[in-house]
Residue, then its C-alpha position, 0 to 999 in steps of 0.5 A: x443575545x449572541x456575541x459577535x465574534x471581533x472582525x480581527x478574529x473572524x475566519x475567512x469564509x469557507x466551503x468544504x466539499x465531503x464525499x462520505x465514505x469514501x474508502x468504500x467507493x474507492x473499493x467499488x470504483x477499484x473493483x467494479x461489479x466483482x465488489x462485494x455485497x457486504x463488505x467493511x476495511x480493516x486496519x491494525x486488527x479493527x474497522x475504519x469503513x463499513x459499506x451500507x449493506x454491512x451497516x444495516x447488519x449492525x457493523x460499525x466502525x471500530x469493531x473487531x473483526x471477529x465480532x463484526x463477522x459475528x454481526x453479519x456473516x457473510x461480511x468480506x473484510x478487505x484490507x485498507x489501502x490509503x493510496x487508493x482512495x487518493x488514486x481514486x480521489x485524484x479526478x475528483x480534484x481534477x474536475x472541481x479544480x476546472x471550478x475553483x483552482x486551489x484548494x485544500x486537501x484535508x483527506x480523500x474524500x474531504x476538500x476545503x477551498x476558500x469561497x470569496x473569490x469563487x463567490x465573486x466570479x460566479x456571482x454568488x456563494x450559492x452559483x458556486x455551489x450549484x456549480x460544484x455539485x454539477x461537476x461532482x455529479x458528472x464525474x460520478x460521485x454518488x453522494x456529495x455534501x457541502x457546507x460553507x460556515x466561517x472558517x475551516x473547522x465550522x465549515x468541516x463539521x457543518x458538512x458532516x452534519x447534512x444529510x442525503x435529504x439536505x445536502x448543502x448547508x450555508x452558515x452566516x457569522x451568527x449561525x456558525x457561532x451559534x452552531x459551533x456551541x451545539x457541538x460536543x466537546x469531542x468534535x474539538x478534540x479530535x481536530x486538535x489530536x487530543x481525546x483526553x481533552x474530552x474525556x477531562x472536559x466531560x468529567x468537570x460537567x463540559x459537554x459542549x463546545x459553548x460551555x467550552x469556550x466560556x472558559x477562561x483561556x489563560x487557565x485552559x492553556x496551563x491546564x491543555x498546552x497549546x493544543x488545548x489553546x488551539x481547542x479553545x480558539x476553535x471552539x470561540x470561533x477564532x478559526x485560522x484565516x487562511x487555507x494551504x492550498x495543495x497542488x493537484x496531481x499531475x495525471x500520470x495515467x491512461x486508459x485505451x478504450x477498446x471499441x468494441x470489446x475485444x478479446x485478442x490480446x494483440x489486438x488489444x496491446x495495439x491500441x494499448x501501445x499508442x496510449x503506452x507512447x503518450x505516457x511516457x512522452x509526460x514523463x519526458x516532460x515532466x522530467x520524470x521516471x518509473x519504475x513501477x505501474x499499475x495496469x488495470x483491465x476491465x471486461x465488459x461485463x464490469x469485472x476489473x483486474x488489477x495489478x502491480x509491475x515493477x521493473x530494474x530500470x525505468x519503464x519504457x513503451x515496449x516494457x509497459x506494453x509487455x506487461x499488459x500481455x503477461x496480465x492478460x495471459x495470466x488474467x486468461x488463465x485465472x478465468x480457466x476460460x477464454x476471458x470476457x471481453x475487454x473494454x478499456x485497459x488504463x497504465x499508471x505510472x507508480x510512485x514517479x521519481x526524477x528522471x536526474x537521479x537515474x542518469x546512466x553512468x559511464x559504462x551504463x546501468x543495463x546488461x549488454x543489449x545483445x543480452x537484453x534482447x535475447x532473454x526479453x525474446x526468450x521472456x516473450x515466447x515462455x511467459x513473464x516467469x520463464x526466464x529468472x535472474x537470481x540475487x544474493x538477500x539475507x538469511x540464516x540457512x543457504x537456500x533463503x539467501x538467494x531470490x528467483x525473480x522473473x528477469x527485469x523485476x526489480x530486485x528484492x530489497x537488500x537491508x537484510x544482507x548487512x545484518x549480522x546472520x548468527x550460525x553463518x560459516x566461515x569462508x567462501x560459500x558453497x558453489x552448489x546449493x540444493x533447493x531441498x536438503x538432502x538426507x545424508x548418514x554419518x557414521x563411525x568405522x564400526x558402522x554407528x551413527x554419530x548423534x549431535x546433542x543439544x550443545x552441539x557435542x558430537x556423541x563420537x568423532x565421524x569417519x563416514x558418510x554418504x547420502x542416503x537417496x543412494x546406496x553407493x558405499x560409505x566415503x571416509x571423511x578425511x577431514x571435518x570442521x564445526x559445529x556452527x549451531x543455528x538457533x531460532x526463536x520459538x516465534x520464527x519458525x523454532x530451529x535448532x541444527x548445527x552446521x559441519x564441514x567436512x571433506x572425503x576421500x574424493x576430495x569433495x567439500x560438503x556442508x552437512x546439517x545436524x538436525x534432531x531428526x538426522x543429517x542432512x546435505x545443505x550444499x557442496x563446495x566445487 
């Protein structure tokens, strides 16, 4: 006979609504038609999902990637991008909040709600159900399971036990204690975060959560710790009663609706513009900024283009709108043909911050606006990479110290300028920096090249030089200073050249690269 559990110990009733494989839709909704047929998400080097396609080709999770292309060769592996399967998960959460206001978000894909007073209102757990699975139905998820157990841990596994044939599962107290016991022990273990568990319990002859909770739990906790109590508790059916309810996002995006599809692209930013304004009136409200957004076009064929913006300052209409022109002009040019028509364009704001902790200070935090204007203007008529701004980063040689980017990008982050760069020169850089090293030849006065070894010793003091793109004749070098030798490991990119100083009879100032295969011209001093 099946022993109840204590009615001080029974968990509140559960339901949990599973979207299988959620990280495959997130791709195919992010996606649209250009998804492939066959395809599986990779991270740290193995799978985490496997589409249906590349599951009949004998692909599963936690292959490597070589040996899942082995499997199926036209298998395209992607990376795993966890903030898409939320960005994609968050109108799920918005249409069954409509439902039932809190709830608990275990991971995209997976929602936990207690049912008591859902079931109260609807009049039935059963109403509550049938309620949920209309609303998933009309938001387009495709594939919806949901199982209502005592407690969270019971009512999580019952779902991933249901099938497309019986999708709904409804355990009473007896039945989720008697469930419970048919589990393996590896169930238990994985929510506790504790594999070694399973693999100590198997060798002791304990395969499932019954044989599990039969044991005593004073000698389970000295032998597990608290997460083998925990374990324990899980697996007697003493789940924690109560769930963390988790806010719903706040939608801090739109889509404009291109009826009928167009093709002009100031057609589109007009219509564009008007959901732009709605934006950022939300995060006025919200107290909110951003510096970056996701713009997301999708042709009428089913294609999506999909691209990040990021901006210096906080994003206005005209900077999102902006941005939506450069994407179409470059998704333009990336077809090679006039592209498809257009049917909708949706702006998200990224990562939004407190609009409290951007206040403008007292003399302002943007250029002059005469300034602003004139190189946006410029910007507008030469494209988004027409106009740069240049900014001083971290680096070893010269030419890696300073980062082009388009004007009003924001800038490169800065950690790396404050570490130590060994083989750095001594006193104010050079004025003048080329792109590209330009060859160079040192000599003595007797017209012998001067060689460098591995120490950095010169094989013989330098008395002239000139560059060697040109044969104008030899400068006197009337003073040098060095080496600095610049060493990398073999690992990044293996660099092995020594920096000098030196000043000619023009009284020009040069900085001069030693290499194994020569000298060379790294900058000049103005």
């Amino acid at each position: 006979m099946t022993a109840s559990i204590p009615l001080s110990t029974r968990p509140a009733r559960a339901l949990v609504v599973w979207c299988p494989n959620w990280s495959i839709e997130a791709v195919r909704r992010s996606m649209g038609s250009a998804a492939p047929s066959a395809f599986a998400l990779v991270r740290a080097g193995r799978l985490v999902a496997v589409c249906e396609t590349a599951a009949q080709e004998a692909v599963t999770v936690g292959l490597r990637v070589r040996e899942a292309q082995v499997r199926c060769p036209n298998l395209v592996v992607l990376q795993h991008d966890p903030a898409l399967d939320e960005r994609h998960f968050a109108p799920v959460l918005r249409a069954v909040e409509k439902l039932v206001p809190h709830m608990q978000v275990l991971r995209p894909g997976t929602i936990a709600m207690r049912i008591a007073g859902a079931s109260r209102f609807y009049g039935s757990e059963d109403a509550v159900v049938e309620s949920l699975f209309d609303q998933l139905s009309d938001t387009d998820v495709p594939d919806a399971r949901i199982a209502v157990a005592e407690g969270l841990f019971a009512a999580e596994q019952a779902a991933y036990a249901t099938t497309p044939e019986r999708p709904f599962v409804n355990l009473s107290a007896d039945d989720t204690h008697r469930f419970l016991r048919t589990l393996p022990v590896e169930a238990v273990a994985q929510e506790v975060d504790q594999l070694d568990l399973a693999k100590t319990l198997r060798r002791i002859g304990i395969r499932n959560l019954g044989a599990f909770a039969r044991l005593p739990r004073q000698q389970v906790h000295a032998r597990f710790g608290e997460g083998g109590l925990r374990a324990h508790r899980l697996a007697s059916g003493q789940d924690a009663p109560l769930l963390r309810t988790s806010p719903v996002p706040t939608d801090l995006s739109v889509r404009a609706v291109c009826d009928p599809p167009a093709t002009d692209t100031t057609t589109i930013t007009h219509w564009v513009r008007v959901h732009c304004e709605q934006l950022t009136e939300r995060l006025r409200r919200a107290g909110q900024v951003c510096h970056e957004i996701r713009v997301e076009l999708r042709t009428e064929a089913g294609v999506v283009h999909e691209r990040r913006w990021r901006h210096t300052w906080p994003f206005g209409v005209d900077d999102m709108v902006e941005r939506v022109r450069w994407q179409l002009d470059d998704f333009d040019a990336e077809q090679q043909t006039r592209f498809d028509a257009i049917s909708s364009v949706a702006v998200a704001a990224e990562s939004p911050t407190a609009a409290s902790e951007h206040a403008q200070g007292l003399w302002g935090e943007r250029p002059d606006r005469h300034i602003v204007h004139a190189l946006t203007s410029l910007q507008h008529e030469l494209g988004h990479s027409g106009v740069c701004s240049a900014t001083l980063v971290g680096g070893r040689l010269l030419h890696e110290r300073q980062a082009i980017r388009p004007w009003g990008d924001a800038a490169p982050a800065q950690a790396r300028l404050e570490q130590p760069w060994p083989g750095t020169v001594p006193g104010p850089a050079p004025a003048t920096v080329f792109r590209r090293a330009r060859p160079a030849e040192v000599s003595t006065d007797d017209g012998e090249a001067v060689g460098v070894d591995s120490r950095g010793n010169l094989s013989r003091p330098p008395t002239h030089w000139r560059p060697a793109h040109d044969r104008s004749p030899r400068r006197r070098i009337v003073a040098w200073n060095g080496p600095w030798p610049l060493r990398q490991h073999w690992w990044q990119k293996p660099l092995q050249v020594n920096r000098f100083q030196i000043i000619d009879d023009a009284s020009q100032a040069w900085l001069l690269i030693a290499a194994p295969n020569g000298w060379w011209i790294e900058a000049r001093y103005d």
